[in-house]
VEXDRENTI-731414 format. One record per residue (C-alpha): x, y, z. Coordinates in pm, 1 decimal. Example, Ala and Ser with C-alpha at 12.3 -4.5 7.8 and 13.67 -1.06 7.14 Angstrom:
BEGIN
+----------+----------+----------+
!        X !        Y !        Z !
+----------+----------+----------+
!   1230.0 !   -450.0 !    780.0 !
!   1367.0 !   -106.0 !    714.0 !
+----------+----------+----------+
% end
This chain:
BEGIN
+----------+----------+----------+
!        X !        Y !        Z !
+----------+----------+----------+
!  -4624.9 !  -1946.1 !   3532.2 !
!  -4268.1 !  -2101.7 !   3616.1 !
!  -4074.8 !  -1957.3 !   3918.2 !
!  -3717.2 !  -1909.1 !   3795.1 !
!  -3462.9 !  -1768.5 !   4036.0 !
!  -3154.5 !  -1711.3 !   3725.4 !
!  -2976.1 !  -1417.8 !   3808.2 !
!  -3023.8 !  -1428.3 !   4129.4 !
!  -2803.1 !  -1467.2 !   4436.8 !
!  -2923.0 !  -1630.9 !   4754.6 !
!  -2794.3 !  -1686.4 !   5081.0 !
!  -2983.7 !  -1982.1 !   5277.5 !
!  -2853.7 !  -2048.5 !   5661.3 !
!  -2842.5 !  -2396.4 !   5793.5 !
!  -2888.7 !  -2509.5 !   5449.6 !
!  -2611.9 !  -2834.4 !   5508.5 !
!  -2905.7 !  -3036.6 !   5605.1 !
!  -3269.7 !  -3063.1 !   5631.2 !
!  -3501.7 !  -2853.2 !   5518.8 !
!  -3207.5 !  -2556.9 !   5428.2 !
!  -3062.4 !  -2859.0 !   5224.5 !
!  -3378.5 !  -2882.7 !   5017.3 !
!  -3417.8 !  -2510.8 !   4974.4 !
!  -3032.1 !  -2449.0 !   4898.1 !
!  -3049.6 !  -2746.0 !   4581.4 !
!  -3409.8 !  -2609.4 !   4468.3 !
!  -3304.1 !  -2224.9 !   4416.7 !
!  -3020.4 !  -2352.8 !   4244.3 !
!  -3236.9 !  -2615.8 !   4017.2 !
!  -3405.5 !  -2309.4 !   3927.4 !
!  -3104.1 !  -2053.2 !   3878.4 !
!  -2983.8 !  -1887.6 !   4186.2 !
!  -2638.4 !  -1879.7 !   4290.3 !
!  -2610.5 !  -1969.4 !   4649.6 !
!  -2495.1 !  -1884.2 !   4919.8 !
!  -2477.5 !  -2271.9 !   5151.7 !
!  -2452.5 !  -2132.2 !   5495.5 !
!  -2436.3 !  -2431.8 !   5748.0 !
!  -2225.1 !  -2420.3 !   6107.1 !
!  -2250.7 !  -2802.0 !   6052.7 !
!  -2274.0 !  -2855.8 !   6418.6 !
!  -2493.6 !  -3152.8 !   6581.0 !
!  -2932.3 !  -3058.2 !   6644.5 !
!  -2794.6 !  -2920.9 !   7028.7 !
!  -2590.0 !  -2668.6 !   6828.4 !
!  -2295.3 !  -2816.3 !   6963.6 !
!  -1951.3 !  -2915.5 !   6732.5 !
!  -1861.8 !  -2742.1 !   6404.7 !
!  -1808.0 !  -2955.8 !   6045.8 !
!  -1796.4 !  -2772.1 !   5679.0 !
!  -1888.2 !  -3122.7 !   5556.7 !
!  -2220.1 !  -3112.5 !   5483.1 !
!  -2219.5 !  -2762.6 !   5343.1 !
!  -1925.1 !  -2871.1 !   5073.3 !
!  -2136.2 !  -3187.5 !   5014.9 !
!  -2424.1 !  -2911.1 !   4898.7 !
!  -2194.0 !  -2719.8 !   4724.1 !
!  -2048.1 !  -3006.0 !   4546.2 !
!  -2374.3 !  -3114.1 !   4413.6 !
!  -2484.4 !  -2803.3 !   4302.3 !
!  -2199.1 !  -2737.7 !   4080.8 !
!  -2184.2 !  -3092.4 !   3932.6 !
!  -2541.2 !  -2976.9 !   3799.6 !
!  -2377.7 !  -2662.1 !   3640.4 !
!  -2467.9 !  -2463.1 !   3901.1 !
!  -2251.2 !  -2156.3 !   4125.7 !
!  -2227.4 !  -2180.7 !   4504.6 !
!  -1978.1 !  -2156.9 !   4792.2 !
!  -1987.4 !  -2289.8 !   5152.6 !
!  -1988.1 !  -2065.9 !   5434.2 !
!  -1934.7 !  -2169.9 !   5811.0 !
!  -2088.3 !  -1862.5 !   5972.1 !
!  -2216.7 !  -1896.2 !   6303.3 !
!  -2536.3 !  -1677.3 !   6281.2 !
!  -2551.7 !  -1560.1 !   6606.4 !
!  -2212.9 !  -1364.4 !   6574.8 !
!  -2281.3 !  -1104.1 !   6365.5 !
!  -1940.3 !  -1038.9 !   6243.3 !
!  -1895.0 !  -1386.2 !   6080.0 !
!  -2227.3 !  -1323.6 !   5899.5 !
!  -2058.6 !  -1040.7 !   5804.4 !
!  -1791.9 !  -1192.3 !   5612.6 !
!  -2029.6 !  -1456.7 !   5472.4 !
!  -2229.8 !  -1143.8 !   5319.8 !
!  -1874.9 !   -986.3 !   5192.4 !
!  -1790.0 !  -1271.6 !   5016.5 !
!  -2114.9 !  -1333.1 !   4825.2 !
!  -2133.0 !   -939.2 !   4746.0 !
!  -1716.8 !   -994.5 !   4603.2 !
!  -1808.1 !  -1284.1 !   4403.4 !
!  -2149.4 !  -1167.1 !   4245.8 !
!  -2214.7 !   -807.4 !   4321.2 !
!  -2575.0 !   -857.4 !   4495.3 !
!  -2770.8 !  -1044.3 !   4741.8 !
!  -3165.9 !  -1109.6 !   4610.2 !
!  -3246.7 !  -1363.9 !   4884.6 !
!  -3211.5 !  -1443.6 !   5225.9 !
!  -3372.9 !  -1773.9 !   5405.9 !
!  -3334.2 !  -1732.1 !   5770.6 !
!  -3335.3 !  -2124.7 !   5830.8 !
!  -3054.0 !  -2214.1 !   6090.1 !
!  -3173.3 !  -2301.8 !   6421.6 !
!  -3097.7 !  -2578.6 !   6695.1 !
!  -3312.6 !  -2772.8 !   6978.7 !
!  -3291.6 !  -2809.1 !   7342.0 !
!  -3615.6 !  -2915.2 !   7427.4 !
!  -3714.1 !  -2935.3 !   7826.8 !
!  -4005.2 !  -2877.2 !   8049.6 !
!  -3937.9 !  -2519.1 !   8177.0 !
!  -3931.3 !  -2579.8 !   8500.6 !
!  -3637.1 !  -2834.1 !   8439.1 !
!  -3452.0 !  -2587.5 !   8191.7 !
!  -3135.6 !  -2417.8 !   8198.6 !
!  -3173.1 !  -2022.2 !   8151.6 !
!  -2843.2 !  -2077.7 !   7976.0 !
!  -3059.1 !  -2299.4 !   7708.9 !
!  -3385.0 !  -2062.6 !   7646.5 !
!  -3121.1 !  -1780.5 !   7554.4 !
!  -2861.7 !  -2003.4 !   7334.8 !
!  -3236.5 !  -2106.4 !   7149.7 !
!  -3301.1 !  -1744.0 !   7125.6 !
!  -2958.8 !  -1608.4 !   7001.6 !
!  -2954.8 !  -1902.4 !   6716.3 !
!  -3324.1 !  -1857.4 !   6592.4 !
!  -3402.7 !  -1477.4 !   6652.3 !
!  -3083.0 !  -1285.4 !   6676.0 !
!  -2938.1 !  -1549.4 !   6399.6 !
!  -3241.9 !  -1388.4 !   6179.8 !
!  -3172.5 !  -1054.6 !   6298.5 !
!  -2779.4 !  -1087.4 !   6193.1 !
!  -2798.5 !  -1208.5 !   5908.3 !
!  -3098.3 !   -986.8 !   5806.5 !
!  -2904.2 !   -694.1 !   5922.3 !
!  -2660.8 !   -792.3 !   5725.9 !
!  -2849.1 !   -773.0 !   5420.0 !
!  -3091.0 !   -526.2 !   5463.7 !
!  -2889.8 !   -194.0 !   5348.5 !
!  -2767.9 !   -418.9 !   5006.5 !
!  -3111.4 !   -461.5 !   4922.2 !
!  -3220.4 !   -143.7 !   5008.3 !
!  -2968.1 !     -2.2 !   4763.6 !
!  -3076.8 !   -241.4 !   4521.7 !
!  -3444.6 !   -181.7 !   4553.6 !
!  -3522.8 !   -535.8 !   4607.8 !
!  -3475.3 !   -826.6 !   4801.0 !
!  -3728.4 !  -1136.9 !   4925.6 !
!  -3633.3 !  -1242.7 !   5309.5 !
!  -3772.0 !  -1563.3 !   5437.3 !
!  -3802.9 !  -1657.4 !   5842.4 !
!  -3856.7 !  -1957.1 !   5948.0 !
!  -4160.2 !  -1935.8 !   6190.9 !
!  -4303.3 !  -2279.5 !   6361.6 !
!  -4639.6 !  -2379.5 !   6473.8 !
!  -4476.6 !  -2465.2 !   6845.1 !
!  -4423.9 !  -2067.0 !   6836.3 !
!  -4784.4 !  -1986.2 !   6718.1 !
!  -4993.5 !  -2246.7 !   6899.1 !
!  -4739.0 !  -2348.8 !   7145.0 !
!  -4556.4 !  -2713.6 !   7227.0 !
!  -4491.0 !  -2896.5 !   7524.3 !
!  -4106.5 !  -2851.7 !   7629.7 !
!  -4024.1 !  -2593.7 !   7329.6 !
!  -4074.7 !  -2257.9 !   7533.0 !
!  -3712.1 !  -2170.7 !   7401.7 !
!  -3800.8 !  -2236.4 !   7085.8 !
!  -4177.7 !  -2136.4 !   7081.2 !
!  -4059.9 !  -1809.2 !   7259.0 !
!  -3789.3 !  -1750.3 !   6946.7 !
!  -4044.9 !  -1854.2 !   6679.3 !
!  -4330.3 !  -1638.1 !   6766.7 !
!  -4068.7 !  -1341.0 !   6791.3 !
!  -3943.2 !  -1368.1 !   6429.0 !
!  -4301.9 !  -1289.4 !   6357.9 !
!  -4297.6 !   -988.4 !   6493.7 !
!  -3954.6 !   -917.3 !   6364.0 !
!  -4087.0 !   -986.0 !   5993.9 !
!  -4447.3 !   -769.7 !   6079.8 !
!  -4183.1 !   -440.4 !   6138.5 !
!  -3923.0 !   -485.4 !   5853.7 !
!  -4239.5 !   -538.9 !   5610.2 !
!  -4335.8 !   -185.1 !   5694.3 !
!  -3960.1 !    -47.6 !   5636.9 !
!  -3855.5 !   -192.7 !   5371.1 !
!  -4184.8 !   -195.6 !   5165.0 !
!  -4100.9 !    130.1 !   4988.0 !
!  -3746.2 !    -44.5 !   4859.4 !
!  -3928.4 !   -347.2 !   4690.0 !
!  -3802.7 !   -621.2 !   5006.8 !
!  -4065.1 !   -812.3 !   5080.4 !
!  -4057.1 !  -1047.0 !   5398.7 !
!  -4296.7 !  -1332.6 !   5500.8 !
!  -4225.9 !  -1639.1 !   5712.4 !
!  -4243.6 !  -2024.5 !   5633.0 !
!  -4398.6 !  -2239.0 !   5881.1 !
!  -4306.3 !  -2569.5 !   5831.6 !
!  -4350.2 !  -2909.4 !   5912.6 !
!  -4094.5 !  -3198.8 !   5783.9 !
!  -3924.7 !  -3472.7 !   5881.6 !
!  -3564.1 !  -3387.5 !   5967.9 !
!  -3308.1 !  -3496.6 !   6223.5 !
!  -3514.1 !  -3170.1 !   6417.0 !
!  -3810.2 !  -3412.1 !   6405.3 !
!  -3707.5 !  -3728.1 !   6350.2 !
!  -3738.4 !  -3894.0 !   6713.4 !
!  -4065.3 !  -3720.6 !   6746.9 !
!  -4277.4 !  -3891.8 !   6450.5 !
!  -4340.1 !  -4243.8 !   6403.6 !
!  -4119.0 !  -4336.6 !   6038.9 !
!  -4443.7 !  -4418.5 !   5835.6 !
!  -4549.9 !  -4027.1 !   5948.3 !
!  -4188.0 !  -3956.9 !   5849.5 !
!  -4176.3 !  -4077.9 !   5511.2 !
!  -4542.4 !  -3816.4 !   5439.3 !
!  -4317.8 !  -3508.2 !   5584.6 !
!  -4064.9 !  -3450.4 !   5319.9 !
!  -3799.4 !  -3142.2 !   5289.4 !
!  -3920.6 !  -3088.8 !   4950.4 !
!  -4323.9 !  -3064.4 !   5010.2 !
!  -4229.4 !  -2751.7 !   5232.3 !
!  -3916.7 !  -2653.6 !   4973.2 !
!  -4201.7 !  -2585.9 !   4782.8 !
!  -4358.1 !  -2367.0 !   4964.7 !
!  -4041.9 !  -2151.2 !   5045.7 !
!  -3952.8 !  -2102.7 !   4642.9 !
!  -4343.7 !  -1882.7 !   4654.3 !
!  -4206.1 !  -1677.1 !   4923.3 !
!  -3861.2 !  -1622.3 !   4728.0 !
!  -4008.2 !  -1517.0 !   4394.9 !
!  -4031.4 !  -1116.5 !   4224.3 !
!  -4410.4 !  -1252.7 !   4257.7 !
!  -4415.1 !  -1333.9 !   4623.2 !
!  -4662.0 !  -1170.8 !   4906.0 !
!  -4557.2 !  -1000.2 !   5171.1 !
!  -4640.5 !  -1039.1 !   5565.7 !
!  -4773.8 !  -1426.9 !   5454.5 !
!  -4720.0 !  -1684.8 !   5738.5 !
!  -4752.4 !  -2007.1 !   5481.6 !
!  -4753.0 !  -2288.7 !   5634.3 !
!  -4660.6 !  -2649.4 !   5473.7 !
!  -4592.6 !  -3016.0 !   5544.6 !
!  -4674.3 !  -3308.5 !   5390.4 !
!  -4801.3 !  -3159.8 !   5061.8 !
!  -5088.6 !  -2936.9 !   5295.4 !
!  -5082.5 !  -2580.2 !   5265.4 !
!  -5171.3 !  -2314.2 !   5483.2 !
!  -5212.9 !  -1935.1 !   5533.8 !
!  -5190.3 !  -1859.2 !   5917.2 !
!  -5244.7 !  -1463.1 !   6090.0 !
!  -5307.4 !  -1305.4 !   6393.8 !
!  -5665.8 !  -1138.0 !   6416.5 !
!  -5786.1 !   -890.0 !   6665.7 !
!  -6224.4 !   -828.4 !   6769.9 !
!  -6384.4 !   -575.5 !   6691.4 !
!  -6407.0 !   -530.5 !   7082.9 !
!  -6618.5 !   -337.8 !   7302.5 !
!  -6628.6 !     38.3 !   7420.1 !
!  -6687.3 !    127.1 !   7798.1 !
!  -6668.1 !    506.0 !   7864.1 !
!  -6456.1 !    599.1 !   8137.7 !
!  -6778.2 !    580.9 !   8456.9 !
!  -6795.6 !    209.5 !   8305.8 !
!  -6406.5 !    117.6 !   8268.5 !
!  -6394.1 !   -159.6 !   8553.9 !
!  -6282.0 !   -530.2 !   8539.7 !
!  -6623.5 !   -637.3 !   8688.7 !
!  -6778.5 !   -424.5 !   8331.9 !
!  -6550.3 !   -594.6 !   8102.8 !
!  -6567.1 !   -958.8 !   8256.3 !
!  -6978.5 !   -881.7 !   8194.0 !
!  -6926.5 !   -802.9 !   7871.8 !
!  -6690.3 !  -1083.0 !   7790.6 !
!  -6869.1 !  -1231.5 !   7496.6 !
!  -6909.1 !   -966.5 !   7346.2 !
!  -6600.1 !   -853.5 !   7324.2 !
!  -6481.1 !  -1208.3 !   7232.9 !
!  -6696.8 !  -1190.8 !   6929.5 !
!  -6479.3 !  -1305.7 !   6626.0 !
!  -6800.0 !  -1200.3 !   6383.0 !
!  -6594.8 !   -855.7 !   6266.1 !
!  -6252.0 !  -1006.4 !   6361.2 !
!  -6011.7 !   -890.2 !   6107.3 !
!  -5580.7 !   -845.8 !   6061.1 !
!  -5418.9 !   -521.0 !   6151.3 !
!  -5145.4 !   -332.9 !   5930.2 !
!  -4947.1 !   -212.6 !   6244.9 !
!  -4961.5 !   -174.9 !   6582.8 !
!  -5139.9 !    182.8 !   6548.6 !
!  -5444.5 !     69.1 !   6393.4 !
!  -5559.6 !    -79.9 !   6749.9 !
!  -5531.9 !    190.7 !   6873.9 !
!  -5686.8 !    392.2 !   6549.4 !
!  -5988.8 !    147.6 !   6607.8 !
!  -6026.7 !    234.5 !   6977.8 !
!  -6020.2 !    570.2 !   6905.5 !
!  -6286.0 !    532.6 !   6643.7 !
!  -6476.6 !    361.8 !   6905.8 !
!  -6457.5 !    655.2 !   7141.7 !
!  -6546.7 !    904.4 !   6959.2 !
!  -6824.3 !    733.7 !   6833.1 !
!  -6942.4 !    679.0 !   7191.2 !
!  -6871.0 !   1108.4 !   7238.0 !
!  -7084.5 !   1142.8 !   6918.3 !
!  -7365.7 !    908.7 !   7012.6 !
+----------+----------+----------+
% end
């Protein structure tokens, strides 16, 4: 089976560089018109420069392929507005969305400035909510559209001075777990790319010979599965270095203490129990916790 993207239109944020870079050329390779969102500021998020982005563009059409630069800061919803305006003027639809763009300021949190956990969290989550929003009544109307976040593994299993940007990462998640459920019955499917690469995010983290393994394209890769008419939908897939990996969040099968037994003292005594991860298993939505607790009630009322 080849992936092809032609006919298309995508819209990729941050994609002047890194890993957007990679994903902006590769959906074109394969088709797409795109959309090469890119503030072009510096890893802090600070400065502006429509360099890079033109420098995307530019290549894409010396291959015969369509795209236009866009400067949007993604945290200001109206600019993403425009950006979507445009692409809907100049081709009629927008297919898919990579939420990409996002910035570092990495500190112990005891040493960081409140002003930096919530510039982190208005670039990564609300930049993925704007531009999402922005999209999200187009493909409605359209019955289809494949939207992409860009989770991390410092979000999921936490990272020493990233609670910024673990705190933003892990709620995208959460984000994507929601829209999957609303915009199911239009065709939009959404899943999250966890990736691992070495870009000017990482690259003063990472020795170079680690580095050269960790390339935008390995994890490109990755993100083209979660674009496709094919693609799953809640997926967390993780990539770097040509690995690949399906991450989730699992819940016990728990315990049951009727209501004479409900105590801390009950459920610290009980502790392995309910720590079990034998029956462990993923939940479609928030209510089927507490369908399963329920279930475990009544059971108890039955018994």
């Amino acid at each position: 089976m080849s992936i092809s993207f032609e006919g298309k239109v995508a819209i990729v944020t941050g994609a002047g560089n890194g890993l957007g870079r990679s994903h902006a050329l590769a959906l074109a390779e394969r088709g797409a018109k795109v959309v090469v969102n890119d503030l072009g500021g510096a890893r802090d998020g600070t400065g502006a420069s429509s360099d890079a982005a033109m420098e995307v563009v530019g290549i894409i059409e010396a291959a015969g392929g369509e795209a236009f630069a866009h400067g949007a800061n993604v945290s200001k919803f109206d600019e993403v507005e425009d950006m979507v305006a445009q692409a809907m003027a100049k081709w009629g639809r927008v297919d898919i969305l990579i939420n990409n763009a996002g910035i570092l300021r990495d500190k112990s949190f005891s040493k960081m400035d409140l002003a930096d956990f919530k510039l982190v969290m208005d670039v990564h989550l609300m930049g993925s909510v704007n531009c999402t929003k922005a999209v999200w009544d187009i493909m409605r109307a359209q019955n289809y559209g494949r939207i992409v976040m860009t989770t991390s593994s410092s979000g999921m299993y936490g990272n020493f001075g990233q609670s910024n940007y673990g705190a933003a990462k892990m709620a995208v998640l959460g984000f994507m777990n929601t829209l999957v459920l609303e915009g199911g019955k239009n065709n939009i499917h959404v899943n999250a790319l966890a990736p691992t690469a070495g870009t000017r995010m990482t690259e003063d983290l990472m020795p170079p010979e680690m580095l050269g393994l960790l390339t935008a394209e390995s994890v490109t890769a990755a993100a083209l599965v979660l674009c496709d008419e094919s693609a799953p939908t809640r997926t967390i897939l993780c990539a770097g270095a040509g690995g690949y990996a399906k991450a989730g969040m699992y819940e016990t099968d728990g315990i049951f203490l009727a209501q004479d037994e409900q105590s801390p003292e009950a459920i610290v005594a009980q502790w392995d129990e309910l720590s079990d991860p034998s029956n462990h298993q993923p939940l479609e939505s928030g209510g089927k916790q507490t369908e399963k607790f329920l279930m475990k009630a009544m059971a108890a009322l039955q018994a």
